[in-house]
C-alpha positions in Angstrom: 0.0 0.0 0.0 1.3 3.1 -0.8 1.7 6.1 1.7 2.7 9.8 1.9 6.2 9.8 3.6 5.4 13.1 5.2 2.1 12.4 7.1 3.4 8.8 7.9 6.3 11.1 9.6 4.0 14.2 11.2 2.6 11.5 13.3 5.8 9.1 14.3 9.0 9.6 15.1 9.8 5.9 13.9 8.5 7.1 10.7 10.7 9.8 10.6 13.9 8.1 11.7 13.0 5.6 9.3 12.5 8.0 6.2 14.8 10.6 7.2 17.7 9.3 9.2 18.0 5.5 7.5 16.7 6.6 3.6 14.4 3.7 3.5 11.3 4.3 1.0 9.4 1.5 1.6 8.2 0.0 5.3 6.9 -3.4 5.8 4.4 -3.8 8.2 4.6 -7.4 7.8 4.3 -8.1 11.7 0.6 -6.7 11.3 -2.6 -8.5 9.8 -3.3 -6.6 6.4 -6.7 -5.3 8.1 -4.7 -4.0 10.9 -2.1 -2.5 8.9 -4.4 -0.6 6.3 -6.5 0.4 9.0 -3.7 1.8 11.0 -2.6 3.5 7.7 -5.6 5.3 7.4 -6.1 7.0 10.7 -2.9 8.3 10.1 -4.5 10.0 7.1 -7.6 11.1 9.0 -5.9 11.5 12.6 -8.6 9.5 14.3 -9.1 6.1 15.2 -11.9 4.0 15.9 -10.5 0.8 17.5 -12.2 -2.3 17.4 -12.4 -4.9 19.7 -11.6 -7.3 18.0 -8.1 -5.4 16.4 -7.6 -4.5 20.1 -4.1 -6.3 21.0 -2.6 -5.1 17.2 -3.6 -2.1 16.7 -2.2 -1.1 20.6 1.1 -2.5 18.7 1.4 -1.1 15.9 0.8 2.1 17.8 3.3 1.5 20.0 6.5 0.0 17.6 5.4 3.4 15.2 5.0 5.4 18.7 2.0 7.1 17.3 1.6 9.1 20.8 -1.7 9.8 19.5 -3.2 6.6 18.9 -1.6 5.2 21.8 -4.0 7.3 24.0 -7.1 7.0 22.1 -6.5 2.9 22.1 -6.1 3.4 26.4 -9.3 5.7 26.1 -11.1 3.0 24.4 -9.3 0.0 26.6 -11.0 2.2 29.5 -14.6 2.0 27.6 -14.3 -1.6 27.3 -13.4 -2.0 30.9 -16.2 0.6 32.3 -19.0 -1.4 30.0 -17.8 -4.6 30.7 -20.7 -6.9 31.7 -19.8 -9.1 34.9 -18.8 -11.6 32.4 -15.8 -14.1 32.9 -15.0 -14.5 29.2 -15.3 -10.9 29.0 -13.1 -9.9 32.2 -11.0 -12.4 31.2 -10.1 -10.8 27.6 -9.6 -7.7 29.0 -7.1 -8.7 31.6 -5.5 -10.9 28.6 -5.3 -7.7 26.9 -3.7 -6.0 29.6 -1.3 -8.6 30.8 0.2 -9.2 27.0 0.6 -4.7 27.2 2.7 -5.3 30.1 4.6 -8.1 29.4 5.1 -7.9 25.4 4.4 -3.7 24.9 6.6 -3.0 28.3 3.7 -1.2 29.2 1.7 -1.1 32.5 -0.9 1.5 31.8 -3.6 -0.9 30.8 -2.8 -3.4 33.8 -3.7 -1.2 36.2 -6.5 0.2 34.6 -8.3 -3.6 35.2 -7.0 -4.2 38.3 -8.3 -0.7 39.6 -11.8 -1.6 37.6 -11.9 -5.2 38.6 -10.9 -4.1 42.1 -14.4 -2.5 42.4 -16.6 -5.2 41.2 -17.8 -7.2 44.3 -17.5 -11.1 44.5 -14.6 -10.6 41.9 -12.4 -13.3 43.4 -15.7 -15.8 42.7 -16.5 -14.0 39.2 -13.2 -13.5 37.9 -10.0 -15.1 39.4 -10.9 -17.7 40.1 -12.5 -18.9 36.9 -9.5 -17.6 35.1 -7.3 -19.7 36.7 -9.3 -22.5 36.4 -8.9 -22.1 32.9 -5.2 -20.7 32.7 -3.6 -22.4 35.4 -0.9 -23.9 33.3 -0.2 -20.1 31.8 0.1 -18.8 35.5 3.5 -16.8 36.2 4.6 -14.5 39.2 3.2 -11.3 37.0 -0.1 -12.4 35.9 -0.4 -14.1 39.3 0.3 -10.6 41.4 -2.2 -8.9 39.3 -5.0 -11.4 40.8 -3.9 -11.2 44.1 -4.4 -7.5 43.9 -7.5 -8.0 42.3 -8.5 -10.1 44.8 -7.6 -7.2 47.3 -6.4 -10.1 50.1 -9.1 -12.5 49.4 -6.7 -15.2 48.6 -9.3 -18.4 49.0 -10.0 -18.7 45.4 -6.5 -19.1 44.4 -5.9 -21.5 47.3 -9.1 -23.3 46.2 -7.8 -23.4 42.3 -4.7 -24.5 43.4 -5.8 -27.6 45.9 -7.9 -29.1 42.8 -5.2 -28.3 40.2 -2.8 -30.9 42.9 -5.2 -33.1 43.0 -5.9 -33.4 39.6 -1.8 -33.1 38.5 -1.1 -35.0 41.6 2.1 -33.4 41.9 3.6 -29.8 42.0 3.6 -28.1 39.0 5.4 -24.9 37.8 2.3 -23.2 38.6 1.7 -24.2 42.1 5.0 -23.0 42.7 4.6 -19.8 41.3 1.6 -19.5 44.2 3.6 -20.9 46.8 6.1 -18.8 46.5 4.2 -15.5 46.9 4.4 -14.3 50.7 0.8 -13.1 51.1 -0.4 -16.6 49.9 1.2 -18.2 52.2 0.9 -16.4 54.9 -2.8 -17.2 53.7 -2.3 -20.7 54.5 0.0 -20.5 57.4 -3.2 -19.1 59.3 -5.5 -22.0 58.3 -7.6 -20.7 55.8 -10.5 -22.9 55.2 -11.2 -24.0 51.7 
């Protein structure tokens, strides 16, 4: 697809660099799904953005490896939509702490993490709701990030990831990476050490 050097550039200093700096007259944006990529292409054009759901996670890229300041913040504003309209849903929480987590870990960002864990936070009977039907399902994905996120989620309430974790041994039979991932966070066990029931 073909592009106008100069806008591509008024809106990124990638651009620019890449244009000015290193020559180059062609980009590839082969890292991106065409959709994404031609869409991206034209808010640059129109400098606006209407993010879609379901383009979330890439176009939050994109915007970030072009650092499109811009763009960046209208994708957070609309991040913050999703999260405020989110239905008490687990497949919906979940995808939006997915979402998040990925920002964090992949983008080196932690905007969008603490945007769910303050909104998540609020919801009452989140550990039921939430945590502990995402761990039920992403156990074997579980690492000390994702897994401090929940905690603070959970705000304390740590019986839901005790629970999770007591089936998960007994179905495993044995300690997995996971399990130790729990038991070595201090304010889970100091959860157990005062003999939570489960």
């Amino acid at each position: 697809m073909r592009a106008c050097s100069l806008i591509l550039s008024w809106n990124s200093e990638v651009f620019t660099y890449l244009f000015s700096e290193l020559r180059q007259g062609t980009v590839e944006l082969k890292d991106f799904s065409k959709d994404v990529a031609v869409m991206f292409l034209e808010s640059l054009y129109r400098g606006d953005v209407v993010v879609e759901k379901s383009h979330f996670r890439e176009f939050y890229k994109i915007s970030h490896a072009f650092k499109v300041k811009w763009m960046v913040e209208k994708c957070t504003a609309a991040f913050i939509q999703y999260c405020e309209s989110c239905p008490r849903d687990a497949d919906e929480m979940t995808f939006l702490f997915s979402e998040a987590l990925y920002s964090e870990t992949s983008l080196k960002s932690g905007e969008l993490i603490e945007i769910v864990v303050t909104a998540f936070s609020k919801i009452g009977n989140v550990s039921e709701l939430f945590v502990e039907q995402y761990l039920k399902t992403k156990f074997a994905e579980i690492n000390p990030v994702a897994l401090n996120h929940l905690l603070k989620i959970c705000g304390g309430q740590f019986v839901p990831v005790l629970r999770t974790m007591k089936e998960h041994l007994e179905l495993e039979g044995g300690i997995t990476d996971s399990v130790r991932c729990i038991l070595s966070n201090e304010g889970v066990v100091q959860c157990m050490t005062f003999g939570t029931q489960l």
